[in-house]
C-alpha positions in Angstrom: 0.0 0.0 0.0 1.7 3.7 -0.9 0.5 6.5 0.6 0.4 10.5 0.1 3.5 12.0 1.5 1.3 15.1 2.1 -1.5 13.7 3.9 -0.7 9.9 4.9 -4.3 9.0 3.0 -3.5 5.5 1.1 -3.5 6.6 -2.8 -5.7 2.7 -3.5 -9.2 3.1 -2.8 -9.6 -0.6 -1.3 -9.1 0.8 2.6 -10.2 -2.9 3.8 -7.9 -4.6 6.3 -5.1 -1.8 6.0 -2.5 0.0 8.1 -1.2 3.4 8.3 1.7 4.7 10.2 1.9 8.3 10.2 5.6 9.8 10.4 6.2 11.9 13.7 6.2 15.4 13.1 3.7 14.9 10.2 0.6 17.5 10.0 -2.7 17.3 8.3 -2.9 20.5 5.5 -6.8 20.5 5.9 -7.3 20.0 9.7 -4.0 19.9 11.9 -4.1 21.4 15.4 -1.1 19.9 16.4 2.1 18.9 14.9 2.8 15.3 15.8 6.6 15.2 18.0 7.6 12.6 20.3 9.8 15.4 22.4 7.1 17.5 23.0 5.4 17.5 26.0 2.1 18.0 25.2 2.5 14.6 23.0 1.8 12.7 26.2 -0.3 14.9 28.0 -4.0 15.1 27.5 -5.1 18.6 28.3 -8.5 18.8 27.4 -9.3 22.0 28.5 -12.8 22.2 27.9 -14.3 25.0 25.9 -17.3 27.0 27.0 -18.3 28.0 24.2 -18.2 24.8 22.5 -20.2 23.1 25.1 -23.0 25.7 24.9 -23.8 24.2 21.9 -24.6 21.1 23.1 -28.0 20.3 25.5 -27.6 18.2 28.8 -30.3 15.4 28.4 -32.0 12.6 30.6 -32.9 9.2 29.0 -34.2 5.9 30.1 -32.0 3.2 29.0 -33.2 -0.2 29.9 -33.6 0.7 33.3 -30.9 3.1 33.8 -30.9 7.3 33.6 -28.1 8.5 31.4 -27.6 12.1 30.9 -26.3 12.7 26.9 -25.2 16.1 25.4 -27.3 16.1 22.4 -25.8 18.6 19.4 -28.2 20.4 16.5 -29.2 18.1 14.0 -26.7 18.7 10.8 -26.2 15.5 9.8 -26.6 11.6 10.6 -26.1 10.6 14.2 -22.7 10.4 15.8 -22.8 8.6 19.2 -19.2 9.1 21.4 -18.7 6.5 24.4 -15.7 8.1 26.5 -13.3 6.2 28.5 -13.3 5.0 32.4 -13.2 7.9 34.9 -14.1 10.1 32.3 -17.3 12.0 31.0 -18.8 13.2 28.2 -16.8 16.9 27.9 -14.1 14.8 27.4 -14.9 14.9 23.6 -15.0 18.9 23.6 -12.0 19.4 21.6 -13.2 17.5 18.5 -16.8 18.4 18.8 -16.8 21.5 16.8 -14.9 19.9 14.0 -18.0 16.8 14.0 -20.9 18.8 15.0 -21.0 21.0 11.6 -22.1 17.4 9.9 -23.4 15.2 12.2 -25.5 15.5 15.0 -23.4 14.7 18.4 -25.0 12.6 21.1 -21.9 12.3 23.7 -23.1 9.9 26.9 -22.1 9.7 30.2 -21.7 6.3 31.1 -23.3 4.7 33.9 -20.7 5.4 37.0 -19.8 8.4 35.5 -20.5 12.2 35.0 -24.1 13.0 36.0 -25.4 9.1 35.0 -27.2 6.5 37.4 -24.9 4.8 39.7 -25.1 1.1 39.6 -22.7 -0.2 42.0 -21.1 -3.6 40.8 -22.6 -3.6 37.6 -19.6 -1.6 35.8 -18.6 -4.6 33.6 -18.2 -4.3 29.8 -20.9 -5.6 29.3 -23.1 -3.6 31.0 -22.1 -0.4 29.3 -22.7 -2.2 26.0 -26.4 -2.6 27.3 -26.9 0.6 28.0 -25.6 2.1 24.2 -27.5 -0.2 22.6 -30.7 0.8 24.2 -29.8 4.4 23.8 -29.7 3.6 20.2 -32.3 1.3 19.9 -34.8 3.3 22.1 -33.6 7.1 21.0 -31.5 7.3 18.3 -33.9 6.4 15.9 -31.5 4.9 12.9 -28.0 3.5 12.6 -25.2 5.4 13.8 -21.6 5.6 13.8 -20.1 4.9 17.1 -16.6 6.4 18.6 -15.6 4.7 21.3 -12.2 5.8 23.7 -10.5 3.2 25.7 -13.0 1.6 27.5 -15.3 3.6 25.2 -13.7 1.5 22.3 -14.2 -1.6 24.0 -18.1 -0.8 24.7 -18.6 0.3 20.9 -17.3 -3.3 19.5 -19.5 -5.2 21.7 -22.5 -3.2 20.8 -21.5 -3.6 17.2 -21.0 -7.1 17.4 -24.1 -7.9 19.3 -26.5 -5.1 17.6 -25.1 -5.0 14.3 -28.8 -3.6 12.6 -27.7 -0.1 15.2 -24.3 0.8 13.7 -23.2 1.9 10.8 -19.9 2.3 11.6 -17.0 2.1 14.6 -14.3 4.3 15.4 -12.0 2.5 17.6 -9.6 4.9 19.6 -6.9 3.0 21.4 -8.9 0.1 23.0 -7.0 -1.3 25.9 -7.1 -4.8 24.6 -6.0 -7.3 27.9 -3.9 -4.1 29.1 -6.6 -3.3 31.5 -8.8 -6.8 31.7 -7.1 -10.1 33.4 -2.9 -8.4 32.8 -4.3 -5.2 35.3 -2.2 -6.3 38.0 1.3 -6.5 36.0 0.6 -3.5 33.7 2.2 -0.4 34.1 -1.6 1.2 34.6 -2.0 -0.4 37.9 -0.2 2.2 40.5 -2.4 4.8 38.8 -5.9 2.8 38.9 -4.5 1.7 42.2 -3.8 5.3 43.4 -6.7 6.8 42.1 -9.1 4.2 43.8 -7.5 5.3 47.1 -7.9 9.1 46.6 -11.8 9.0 45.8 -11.5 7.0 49.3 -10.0 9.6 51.3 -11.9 13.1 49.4 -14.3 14.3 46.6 -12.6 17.8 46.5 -11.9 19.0 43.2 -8.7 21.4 44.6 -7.8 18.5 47.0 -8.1 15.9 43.9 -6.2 18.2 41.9 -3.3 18.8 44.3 -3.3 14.7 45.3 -3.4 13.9 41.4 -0.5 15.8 40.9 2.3 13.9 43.5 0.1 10.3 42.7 3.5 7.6 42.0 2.8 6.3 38.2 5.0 4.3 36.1 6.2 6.1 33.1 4.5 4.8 29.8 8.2 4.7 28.4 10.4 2.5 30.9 8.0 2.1 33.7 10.1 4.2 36.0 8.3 5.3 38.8 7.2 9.6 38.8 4.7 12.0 39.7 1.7 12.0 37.7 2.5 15.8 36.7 5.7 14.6 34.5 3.0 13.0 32.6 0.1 15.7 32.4 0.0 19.4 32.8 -2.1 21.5 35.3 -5.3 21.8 33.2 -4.6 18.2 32.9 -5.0 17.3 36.2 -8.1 19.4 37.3 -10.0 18.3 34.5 -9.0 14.4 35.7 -10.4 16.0 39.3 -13.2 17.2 38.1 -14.8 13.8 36.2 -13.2 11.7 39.3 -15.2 13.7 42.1 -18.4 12.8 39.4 -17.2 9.1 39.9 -18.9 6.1 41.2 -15.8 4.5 42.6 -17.2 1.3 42.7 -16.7 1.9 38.5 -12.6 0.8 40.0 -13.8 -1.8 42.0 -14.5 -4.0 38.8 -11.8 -2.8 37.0 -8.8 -3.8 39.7 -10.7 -6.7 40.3 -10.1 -8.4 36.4 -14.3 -8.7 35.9 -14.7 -5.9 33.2 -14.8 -8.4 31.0 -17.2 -11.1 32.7 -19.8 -12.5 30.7 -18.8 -11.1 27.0 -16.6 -12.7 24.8 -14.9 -9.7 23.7 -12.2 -10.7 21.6 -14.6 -13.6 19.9 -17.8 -11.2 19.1 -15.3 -9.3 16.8 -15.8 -11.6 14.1 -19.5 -10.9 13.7 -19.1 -7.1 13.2 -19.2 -6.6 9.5 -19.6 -2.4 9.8 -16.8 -0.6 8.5 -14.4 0.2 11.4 -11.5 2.4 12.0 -9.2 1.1 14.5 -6.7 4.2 15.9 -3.9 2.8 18.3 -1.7 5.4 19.8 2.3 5.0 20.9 2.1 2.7 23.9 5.8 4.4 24.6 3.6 7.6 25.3 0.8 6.2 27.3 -1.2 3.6 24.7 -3.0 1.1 25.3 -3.7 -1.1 22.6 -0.4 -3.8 22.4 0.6 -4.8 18.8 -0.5 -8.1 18.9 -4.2 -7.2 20.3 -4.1 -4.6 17.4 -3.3 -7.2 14.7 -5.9 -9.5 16.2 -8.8 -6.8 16.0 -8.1 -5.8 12.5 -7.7 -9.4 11.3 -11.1 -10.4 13.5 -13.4 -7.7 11.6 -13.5 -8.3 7.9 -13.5 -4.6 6.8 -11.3 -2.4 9.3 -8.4 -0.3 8.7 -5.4 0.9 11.2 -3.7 3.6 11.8 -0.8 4.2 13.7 0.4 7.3 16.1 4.1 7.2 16.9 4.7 9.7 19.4 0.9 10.6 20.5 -0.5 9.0 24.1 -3.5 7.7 24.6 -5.8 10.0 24.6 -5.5 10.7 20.5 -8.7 13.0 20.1 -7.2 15.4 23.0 -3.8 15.5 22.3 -3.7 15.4 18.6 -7.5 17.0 17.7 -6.7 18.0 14.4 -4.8 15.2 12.8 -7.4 12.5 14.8 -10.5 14.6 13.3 -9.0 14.4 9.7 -8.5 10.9 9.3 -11.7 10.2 11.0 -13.6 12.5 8.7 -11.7 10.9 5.7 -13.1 7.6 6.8 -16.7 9.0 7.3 -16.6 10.6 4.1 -16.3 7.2 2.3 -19.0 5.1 4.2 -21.9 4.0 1.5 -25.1 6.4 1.8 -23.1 9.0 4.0 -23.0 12.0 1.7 -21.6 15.1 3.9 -20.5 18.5 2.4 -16.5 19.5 2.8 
């Protein structure tokens, strides 16, 4: 497969079961926000810094789904519907800094997962699984037609198994950085689990966004890179770490419990339902060097479970792509929306 040197786009049009690695320091002409560069420091730090003014144009809503209240931020209607599952400890403003650049073409409906934000609580009941039930009655029950689904992390993880198990609801999957068996039965040996770990035992102790925010910032992690042991703020900056406090004290610990305990994936056959999704898909992995997830093996087994799914690589970009790297993340989403049969959006 060749590929632009401009734009990293694949010059073929067959995009079925492909892989892109973008060069660090490459930019997107149309859409780049941010040059990709492993030095820089932003590069593995996932300031969000929410936007006012880009959440005001999004409503706060309640809905019943199968049994459980989620609150959704619901964009205008420009376009088909676009449904983003964030990742664990998060919440939905965690997708403000691509929502502008989706929201002209789509219409936006970003959830806060049960556990998190201003959702039900359902203590215990924080497996995979059960976050998979709730999207798929969101869409069955409100959305109204198929939908493309971006999932984050555990986002990611909750969009394939409502894709696999609800096919006739999606119309396509945006994979960003799954965590594959990094966070499922491996927890305990991963370099993730002093910050899970950590975290847990802060939203024991205090709910306090300026106390959160302080304790974030001396919390012992392992470094992404060599798994030396630092301060959470090598790793993220100040806005960083209140915006982490401020979806943490809207937390149902209990969300952890399942986590640290290896049952997220309990009673779902993750990496075997990923044959039966036969949606287009768009897997992103970021540089597990910088804070990834997704190992290169569980990468190559998702793309070669789903018949039709490309990959794309981010040396030098962290987990959290669609923070970090907005613009370059938006493009080659929007390049893989473009071409989806019956989607016709205007440039």
């Amino acid at each position: 497969m060749k590929h632009s040197a401009e734009t990293g786009r694949p010059r073929e049009a067959d995009r079925s079961s492909e892989t892109i690695i973008l060069s660090p320091g490459s930019t997107h002409p149309e859409y780049d926000q941010h040059t990709i560069r492993p030095d820089c420091r932003d590069c593995v730090n996932p300031t969000t810094s929410p936007s006012a003014s880009v959440a005001a144009q999004f409503r706060e809503q309640t809905f019943a789904c199968g049994g459980v209240q989620l609150n959704v931020a619901v964009g205008p209607r420009n376009g088909p519907p676009l449904v983003l599952l964030h990742g664990v400890t998060r919440g939905w403003r965690d997708w403000l800094p691509i929502m502008r650049g989706m929201s002209d073409h789509w219409q936006i409906f970003a959830l806060d997962q049960r556990g998190h934000g201003a959702s039900d609580r359902v203590p215990g009941a924080y497996r995979v699984a059960d976050f998979a039930g709730d999207a798929a009655a969101f869409l069955r029950e409100h959305v109204g037609e198929s939908a493309v689904l971006w999932g984050h992390s555990l986002g990611a993880m909750t969009a394939a198994a409502v894709a696999a198990r609800a096919p006739e609801n999606v119309r396509a999957l945006v994979l960003e950085d799954p965590p594959g068996t990094a966070l499922v039965g491996s927890l305990a040996e991963s370099r993730y689990a002093l910050q899970f770990t950590g975290v847990h035992g802060l939203l024991a102790e205090t709910r306090d966004v300026e106390t959160l925010t302080v304790r974030l910032a001396t919390l012992p992690v392992q470094h992404p890179r060599d798994g030396r042991i630092v301060e959470f703020r090598e790793l993220r900056d100040e806005a960083a770490l209140r915006f982490s406090a401020e979806c943490l004290a809207c937390l149902d610990a209990t969300v952890l419990d399942v986590l640290l305990a290896g049952r997220w994936l309990d009673g779902l056959d993750w990496f075997g339902d990923l044959a039966r999704i036969a949606c287009p898909t768009l897997l992103l992995r970021a540089d597990p060097e910088c804070g990834g997830m997704l190992s290169l093996p569980d990468a190559a087994r998702i793309t070669g479970s789903i018949s039709s799914a490309r990959r794309i690589e981010f040396p030098g970009i962290g987990h959290s792509l669609h923070a970090t790297a907005p613009g370059g993340t938006l493009a080659h989403v929007l390049d893989f929306l473009h071409a989806l049969p019956s989607v016709h959006i205007q440039p």
